[in-house]
C-alpha positions in Angstrom: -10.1 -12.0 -0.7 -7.0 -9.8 -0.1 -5.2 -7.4 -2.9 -1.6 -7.0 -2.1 1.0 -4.4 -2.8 4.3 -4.8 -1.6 6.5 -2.2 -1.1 10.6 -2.8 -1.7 12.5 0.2 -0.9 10.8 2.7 1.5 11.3 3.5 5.0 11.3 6.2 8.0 9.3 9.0 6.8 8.5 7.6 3.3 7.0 4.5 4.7 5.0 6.8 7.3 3.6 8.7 4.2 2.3 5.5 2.6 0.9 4.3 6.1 -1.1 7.9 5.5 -2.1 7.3 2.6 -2.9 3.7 2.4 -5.4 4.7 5.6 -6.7 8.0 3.2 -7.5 5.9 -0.2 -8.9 2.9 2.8 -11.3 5.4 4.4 -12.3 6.8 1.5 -12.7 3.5 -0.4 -14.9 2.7 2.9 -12.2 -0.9 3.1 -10.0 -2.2 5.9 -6.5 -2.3 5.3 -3.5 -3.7 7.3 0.4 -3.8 6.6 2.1 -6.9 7.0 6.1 -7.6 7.1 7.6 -10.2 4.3 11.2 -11.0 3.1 10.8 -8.8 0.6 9.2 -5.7 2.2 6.0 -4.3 3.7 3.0 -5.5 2.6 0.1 -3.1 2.2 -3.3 -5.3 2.3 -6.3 -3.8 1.0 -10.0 -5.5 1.2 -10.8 -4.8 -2.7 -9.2 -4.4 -6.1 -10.2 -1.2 -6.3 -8.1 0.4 -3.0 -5.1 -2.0 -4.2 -4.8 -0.3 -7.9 -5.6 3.8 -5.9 -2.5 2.7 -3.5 -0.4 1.5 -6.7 -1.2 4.7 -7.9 0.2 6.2 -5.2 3.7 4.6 -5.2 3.9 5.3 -8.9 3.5 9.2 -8.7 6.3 9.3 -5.6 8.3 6.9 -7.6 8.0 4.1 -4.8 9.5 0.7 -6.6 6.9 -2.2 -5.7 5.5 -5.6 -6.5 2.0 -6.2 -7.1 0.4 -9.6 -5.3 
């Protein structure tokens, strides 16, 4: 089972920075993860709850608007 988190409004540098971290919280989570486009933004996939609610995290602290899945 996948664990979304879409991203609405980064891009450029930002959206490199989540790439980064998405991999960091995957690697250290020992998960796969993969981005995906959609109509309404990126989609960050994560293998478990878990690396979902760390990447979450993440958006909310750089104040990264996004939809959970």
């Amino acid at each position: 089972m996948e664990n979304r988190v879409i991203v609405v409004h980064a891009s450029g540098r930002l959206l490199d920075q989540l790439r980064g971290e998405a991999s960091r919280v995957s690697r250290a989570n020992k998960v796969d993860w993969w981005m995906e486009r959609g109509d309404k933004g990126t989609h960050f996939c994560f293998e478990d709850a878990e690396t979902k609610m760390a990447f979450a995290s993440i958006c909310e602290n750089l104040a990264i608007s996004y939809m959970e899945v």
